[in-house]
C-alpha positions as a printed Julia matrix, in Angstrom:
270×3 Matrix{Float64}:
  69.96  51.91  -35.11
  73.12  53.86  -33.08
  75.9   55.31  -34.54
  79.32  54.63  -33.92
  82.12  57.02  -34.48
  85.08  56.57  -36.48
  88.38  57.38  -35.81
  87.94  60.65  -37.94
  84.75  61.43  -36.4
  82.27  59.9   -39.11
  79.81  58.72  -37.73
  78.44  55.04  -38.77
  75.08  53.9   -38.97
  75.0   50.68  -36.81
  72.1   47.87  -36.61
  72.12  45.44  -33.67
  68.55  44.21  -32.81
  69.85  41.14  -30.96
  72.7   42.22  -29.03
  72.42  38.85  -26.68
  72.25  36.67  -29.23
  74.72  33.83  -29.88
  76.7   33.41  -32.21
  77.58  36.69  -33.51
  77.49  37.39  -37.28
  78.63  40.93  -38.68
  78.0   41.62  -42.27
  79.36  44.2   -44.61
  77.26  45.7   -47.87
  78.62  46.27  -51.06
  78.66  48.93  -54.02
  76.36  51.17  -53.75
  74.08  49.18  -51.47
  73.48  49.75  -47.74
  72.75  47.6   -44.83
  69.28  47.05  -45.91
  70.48  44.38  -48.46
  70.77  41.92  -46.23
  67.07  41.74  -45.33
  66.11  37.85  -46.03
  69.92  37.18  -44.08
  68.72  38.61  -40.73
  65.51  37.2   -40.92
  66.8   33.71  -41.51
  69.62  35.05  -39.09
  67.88  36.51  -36.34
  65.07  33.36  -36.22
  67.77  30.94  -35.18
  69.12  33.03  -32.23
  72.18  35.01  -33.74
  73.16  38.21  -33.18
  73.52  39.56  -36.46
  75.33  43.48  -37.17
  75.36  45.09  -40.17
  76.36  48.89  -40.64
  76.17  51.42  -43.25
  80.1   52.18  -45.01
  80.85  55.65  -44.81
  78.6   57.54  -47.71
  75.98  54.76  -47.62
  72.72  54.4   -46.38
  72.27  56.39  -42.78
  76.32  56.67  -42.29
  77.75  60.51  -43.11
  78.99  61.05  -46.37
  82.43  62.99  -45.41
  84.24  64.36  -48.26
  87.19  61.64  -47.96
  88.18  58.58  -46.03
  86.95  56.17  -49.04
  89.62  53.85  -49.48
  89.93  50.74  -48.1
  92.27  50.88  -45.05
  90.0   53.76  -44.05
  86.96  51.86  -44.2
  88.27  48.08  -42.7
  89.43  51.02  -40.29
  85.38  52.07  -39.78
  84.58  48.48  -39.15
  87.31  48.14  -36.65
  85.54  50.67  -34.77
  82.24  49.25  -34.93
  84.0   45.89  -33.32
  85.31  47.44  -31.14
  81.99  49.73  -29.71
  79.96  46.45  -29.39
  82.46  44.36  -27.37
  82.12  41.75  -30.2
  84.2   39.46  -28.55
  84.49  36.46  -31.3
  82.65  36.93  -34.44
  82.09  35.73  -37.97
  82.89  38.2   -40.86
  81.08  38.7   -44.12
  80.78  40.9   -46.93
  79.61  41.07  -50.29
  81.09  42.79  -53.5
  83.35  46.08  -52.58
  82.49  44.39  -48.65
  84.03  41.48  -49.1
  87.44  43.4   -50.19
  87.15  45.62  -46.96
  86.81  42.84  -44.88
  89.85  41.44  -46.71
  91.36  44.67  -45.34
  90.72  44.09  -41.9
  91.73  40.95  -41.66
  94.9   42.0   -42.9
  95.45  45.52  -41.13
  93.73  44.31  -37.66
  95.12  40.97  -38.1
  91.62  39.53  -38.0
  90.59  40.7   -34.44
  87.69  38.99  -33.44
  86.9   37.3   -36.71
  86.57  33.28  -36.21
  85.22  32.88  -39.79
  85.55  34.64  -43.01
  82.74  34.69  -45.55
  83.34  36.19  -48.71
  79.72  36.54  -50.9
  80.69  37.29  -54.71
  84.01  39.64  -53.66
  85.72  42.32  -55.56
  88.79  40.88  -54.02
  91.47  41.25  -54.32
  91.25  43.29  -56.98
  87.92  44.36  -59.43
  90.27  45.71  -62.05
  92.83  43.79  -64.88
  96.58  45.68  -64.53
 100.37  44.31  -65.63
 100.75  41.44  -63.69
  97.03  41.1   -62.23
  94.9   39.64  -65.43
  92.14  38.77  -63.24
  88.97  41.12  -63.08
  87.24  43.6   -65.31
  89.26  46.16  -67.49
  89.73  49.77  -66.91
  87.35  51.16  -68.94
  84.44  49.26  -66.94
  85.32  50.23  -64.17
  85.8   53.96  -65.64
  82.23  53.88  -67.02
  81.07  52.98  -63.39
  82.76  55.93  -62.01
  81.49  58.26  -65.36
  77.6   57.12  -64.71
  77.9   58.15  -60.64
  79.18  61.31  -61.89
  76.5   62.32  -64.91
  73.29  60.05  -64.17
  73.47  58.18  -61.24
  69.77  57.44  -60.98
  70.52  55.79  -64.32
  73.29  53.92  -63.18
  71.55  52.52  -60.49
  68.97  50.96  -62.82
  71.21  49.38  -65.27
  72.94  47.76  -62.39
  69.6   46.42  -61.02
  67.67  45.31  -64.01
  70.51  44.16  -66.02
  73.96  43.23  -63.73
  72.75  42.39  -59.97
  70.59  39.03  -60.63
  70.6   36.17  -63.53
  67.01  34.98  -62.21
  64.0   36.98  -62.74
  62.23  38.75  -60.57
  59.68  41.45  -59.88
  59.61  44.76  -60.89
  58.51  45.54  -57.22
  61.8   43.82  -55.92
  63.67  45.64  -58.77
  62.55  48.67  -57.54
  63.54  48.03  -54.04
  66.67  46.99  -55.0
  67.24  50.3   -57.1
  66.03  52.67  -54.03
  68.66  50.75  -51.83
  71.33  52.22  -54.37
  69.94  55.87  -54.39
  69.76  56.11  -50.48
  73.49  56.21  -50.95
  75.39  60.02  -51.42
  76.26  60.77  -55.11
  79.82  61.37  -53.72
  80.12  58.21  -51.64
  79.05  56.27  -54.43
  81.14  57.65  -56.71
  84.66  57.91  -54.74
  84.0   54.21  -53.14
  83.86  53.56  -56.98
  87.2   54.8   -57.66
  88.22  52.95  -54.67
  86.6   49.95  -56.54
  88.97  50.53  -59.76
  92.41  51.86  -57.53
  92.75  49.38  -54.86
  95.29  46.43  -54.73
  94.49  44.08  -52.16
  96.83  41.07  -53.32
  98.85  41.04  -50.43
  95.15  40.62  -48.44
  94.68  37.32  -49.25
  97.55  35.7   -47.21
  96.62  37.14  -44.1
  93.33  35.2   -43.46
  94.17  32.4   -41.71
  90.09  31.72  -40.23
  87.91  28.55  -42.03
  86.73  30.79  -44.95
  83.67  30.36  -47.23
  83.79  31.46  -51.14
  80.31  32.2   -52.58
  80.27  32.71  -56.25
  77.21  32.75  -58.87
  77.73  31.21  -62.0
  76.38  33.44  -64.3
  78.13  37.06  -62.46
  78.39  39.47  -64.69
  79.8   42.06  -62.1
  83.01  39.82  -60.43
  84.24  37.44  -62.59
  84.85  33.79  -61.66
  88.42  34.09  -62.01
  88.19  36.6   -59.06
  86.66  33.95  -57.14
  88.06  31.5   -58.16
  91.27  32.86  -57.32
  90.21  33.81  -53.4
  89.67  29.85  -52.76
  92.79  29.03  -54.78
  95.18  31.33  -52.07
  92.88  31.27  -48.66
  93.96  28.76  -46.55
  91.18  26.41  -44.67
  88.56  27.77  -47.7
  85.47  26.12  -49.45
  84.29  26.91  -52.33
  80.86  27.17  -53.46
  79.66  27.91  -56.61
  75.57  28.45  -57.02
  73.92  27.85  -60.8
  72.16  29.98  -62.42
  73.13  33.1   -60.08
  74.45  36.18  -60.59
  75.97  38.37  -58.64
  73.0   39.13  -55.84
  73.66  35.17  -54.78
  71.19  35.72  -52.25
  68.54  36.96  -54.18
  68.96  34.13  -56.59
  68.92  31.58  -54.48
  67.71  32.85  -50.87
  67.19  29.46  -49.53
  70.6   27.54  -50.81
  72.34  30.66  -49.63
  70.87  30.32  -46.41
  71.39  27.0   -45.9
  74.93  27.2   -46.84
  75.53  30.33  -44.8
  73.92  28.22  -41.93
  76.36  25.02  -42.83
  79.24  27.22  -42.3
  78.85  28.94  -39.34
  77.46  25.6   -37.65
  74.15  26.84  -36.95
């Protein structure tokens, strides 16, 4: 691990175990994960050569927790530094969840430096919450209970989200309890201000600046971003596929690790 320092001085939690490694693959957590989510990805990742980064946002996992800087032009902003520190040169893009709607942000405010493809895994994008004129995405008061349970019992919140929202397959208590430690190494105050980033943000205008071969990952049975979100990224992306995975919720690749994999590797030509 390094850390990289933002343009306000936060500094990032950075993981880059194979910096010679070809091709390069930078991935970007979501709400209120960390880097660490990615586990089986590097490992599948790293055993065919690639040079895979992943970070910590801002609030999350070893990255400060400063008391602002939580929206999303702030954070593509964070990843924009991280590019540029390693020299990435050319590099695919992905993020999951709250990720995949910051590296929406990048691609639009850094007019996609670096990125040669786009992988979006379940995305928030571009928007997680129903307003006039957007009916695509949860309502309001979802997204306000979110934002209430980081504020009065986050260990609580965490929990729910892991036994009940993240996965439609079952699985161990032991991974359940992984999964639910991931979400605590995170700040209360990160978790709860990237959440009202989560409910505020508009990134419709996002959308049409991608202009990379894009991949859309969606589980069937998400109960966290709903299809129409999804469904709606591959509908307005340019040079996007669309794959949809049965039986999964929103933790794709915990649901199905190996036709994840194997699609992740299909895209990037591995």
């Amino acid at each position: 691990m390094i850390y990289v320092k933002s343009g306000d001085g936060t500094r990032l939690a950075v993981y880059d175990p194979n910096p010679s490694g070809r091709p390069c693959v930078l991935l970007i957590h979501g709400w209120p994960l960390s880097h660490e989510m990615y586990e089986y990805q590097e490992e599948f990742l790293l055993s065919r050569g690639v040079r895979v980064v992943t970070m910590d946002l801002r609030g999350f996992g070893n990255s400060d927790a400063p008391a602002s800087g939580y929206d999303y032009n702030q954070m593509a902003d964070d990843v924009f530094c991280v590019v540029r520190h390693l020299r990435l040169g050319t590099f695919s893009l992905g993020g999951f969840s709250m990720g995949g709607a910051v590296a929406l942000r990048y691609m639009k405010n850094y007019a996609g430096y670096g990125v040669g493809r786009l992988m979006l895994f379940a995305a928030a994008a571009p928007g997680f919450v129903r307003r006039p004129g957007f009916p695509y995405g949860v309502s309001r008061e979802r997204a306000d209970a979110l934002i209430e349970g980081a504020m009065t019992d986050r260990p609580a919140l965490c929990r729910t989200f892991c036994e009940e929202q993240m996965c439609a397959r079952p699985h161990s208590p032991a991974f359940t309890s992984w999964l639910e430690n991931i979400c605590l190494s995170a700040s209360g105050w990160g978790t709860v201000k990237a959440a009202v980033a989560l409910r505020d943000e508009n990134g419709e205008d996002d959308l049409s600046h991608v202009s990379v071969p894009t991949a859309v990952f969606a589980g069937e049975k998400d109960l966290v971003v709903p299809a129409d979100l999804t469904a709606l990224q591959a509908h307005r992306i340019r040079q996007s596929v669309f794959w949809r995975f049965e039986d999964c919720g929103h933790g794709i690749f915990w649901d199905a690790p190996e036709e994840f994999n194997r699609k992740m590797a299909e895209f990037l030509l591995l």
